[in-house]
C-alpha positions as CSV (number, residue, x, y, z in Angstrom):
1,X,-2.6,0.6,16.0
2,X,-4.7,1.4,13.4
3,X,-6.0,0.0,9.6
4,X,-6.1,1.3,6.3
5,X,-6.8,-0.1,2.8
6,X,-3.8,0.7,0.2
7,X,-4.1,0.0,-3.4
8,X,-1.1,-1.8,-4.7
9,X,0.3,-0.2,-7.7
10,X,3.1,-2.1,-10.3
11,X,4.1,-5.9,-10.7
12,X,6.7,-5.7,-8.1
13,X,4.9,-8.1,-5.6
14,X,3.6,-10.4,-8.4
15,X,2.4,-13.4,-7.7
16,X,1.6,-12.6,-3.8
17,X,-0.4,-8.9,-4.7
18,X,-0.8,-7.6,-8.2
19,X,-0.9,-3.8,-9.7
20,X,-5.0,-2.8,-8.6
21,X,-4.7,-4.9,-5.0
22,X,-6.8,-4.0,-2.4
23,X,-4.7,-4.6,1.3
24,X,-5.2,-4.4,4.4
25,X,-2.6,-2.7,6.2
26,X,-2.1,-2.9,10.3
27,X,0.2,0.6,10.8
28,X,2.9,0.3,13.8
29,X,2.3,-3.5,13.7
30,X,6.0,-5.0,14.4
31,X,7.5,-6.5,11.0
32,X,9.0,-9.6,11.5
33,X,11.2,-11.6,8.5
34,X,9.2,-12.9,5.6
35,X,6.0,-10.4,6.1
36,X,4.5,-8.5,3.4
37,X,5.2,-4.7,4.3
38,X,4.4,-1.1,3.5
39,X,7.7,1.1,3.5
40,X,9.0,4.5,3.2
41,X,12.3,5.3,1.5
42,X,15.0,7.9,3.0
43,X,15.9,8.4,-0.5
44,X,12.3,9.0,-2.1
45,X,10.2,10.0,1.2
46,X,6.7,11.0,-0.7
47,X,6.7,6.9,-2.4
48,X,4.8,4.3,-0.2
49,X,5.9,0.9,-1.3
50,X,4.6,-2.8,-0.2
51,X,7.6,-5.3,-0.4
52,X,8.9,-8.9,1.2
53,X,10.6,-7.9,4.5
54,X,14.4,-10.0,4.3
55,X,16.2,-8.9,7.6
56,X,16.5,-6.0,9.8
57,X,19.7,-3.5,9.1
58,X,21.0,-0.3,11.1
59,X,18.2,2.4,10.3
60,X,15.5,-0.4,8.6
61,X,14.8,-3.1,6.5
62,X,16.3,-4.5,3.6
63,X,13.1,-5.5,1.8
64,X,12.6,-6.9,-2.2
65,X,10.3,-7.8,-4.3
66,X,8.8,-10.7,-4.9
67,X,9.3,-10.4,-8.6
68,X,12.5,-9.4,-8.7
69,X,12.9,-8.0,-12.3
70,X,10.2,-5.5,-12.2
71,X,11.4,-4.3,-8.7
72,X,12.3,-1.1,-7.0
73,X,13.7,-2.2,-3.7
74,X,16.6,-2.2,-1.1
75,X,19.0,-3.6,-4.1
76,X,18.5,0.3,-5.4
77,X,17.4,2.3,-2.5
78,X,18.9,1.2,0.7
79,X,17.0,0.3,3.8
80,X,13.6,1.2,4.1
81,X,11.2,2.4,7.2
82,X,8.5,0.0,7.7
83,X,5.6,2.0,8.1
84,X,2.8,-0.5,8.3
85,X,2.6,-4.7,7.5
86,X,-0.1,-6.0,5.1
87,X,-2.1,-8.8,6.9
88,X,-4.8,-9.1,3.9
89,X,-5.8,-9.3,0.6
90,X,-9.5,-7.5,0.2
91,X,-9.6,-7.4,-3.4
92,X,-9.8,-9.3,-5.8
93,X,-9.1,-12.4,-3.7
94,X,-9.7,-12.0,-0.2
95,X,-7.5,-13.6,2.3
96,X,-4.3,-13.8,4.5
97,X,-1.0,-13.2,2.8
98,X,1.3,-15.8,3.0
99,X,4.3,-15.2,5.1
100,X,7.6,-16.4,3.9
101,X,9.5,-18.0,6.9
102,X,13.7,-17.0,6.8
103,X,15.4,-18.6,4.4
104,X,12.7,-20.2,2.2
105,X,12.3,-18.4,-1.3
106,X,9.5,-17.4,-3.5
């Protein structure tokens, strides 16, 4: 398994990561309910997306936003391939991202 640092882009993860995040992403790292996540979409392949993984479906995850309004996620585009699961924040506040356990909300 191996680490890269993504930039998060948009609101959609507001307040966990903002638009102009630094993560820490672990790629092939098994996602497991309530973990931040970097996913691919069968419907828009070239978009990289970092989103709340909810619960795994046939073919993926459902995954959402924390921030619902300003949010592209499995409520619009299906499931969605989780390609990686972001572990840290580098930038601007360093340190580990809180995971949601099942069933507890924002």
């Amino acid at each position: 398994m191996r680490w890269r640092r993504v930039v998060v882009r948009g609101p959609s993860m507001s307040p966990t990561v903002g638009d102009g995040d630094v993560v820490l992403v672990r790629f092939g790292a098994p996602p497991a309910t309530g973990d931040v996540v970097l996913v691919r979409w069968s419907a828009r392949p070239e978009q990289l997306s970092v989103k709340r993984a909810v619960r795994p479906e046939p073919g993926g995850w459902w995954v959402l936003g924390d921030f619902p309004e300003a949010s592209t996620d499995s409520r619009m585009l299906g499931v969605a391939n989780v390609i990686g699961v972001v572990r840290f924040r580098m930038w601007p506040r360093p340190g580990r991202l809180r995971v949601l356990p099942p069933g507890v909300s924002k």
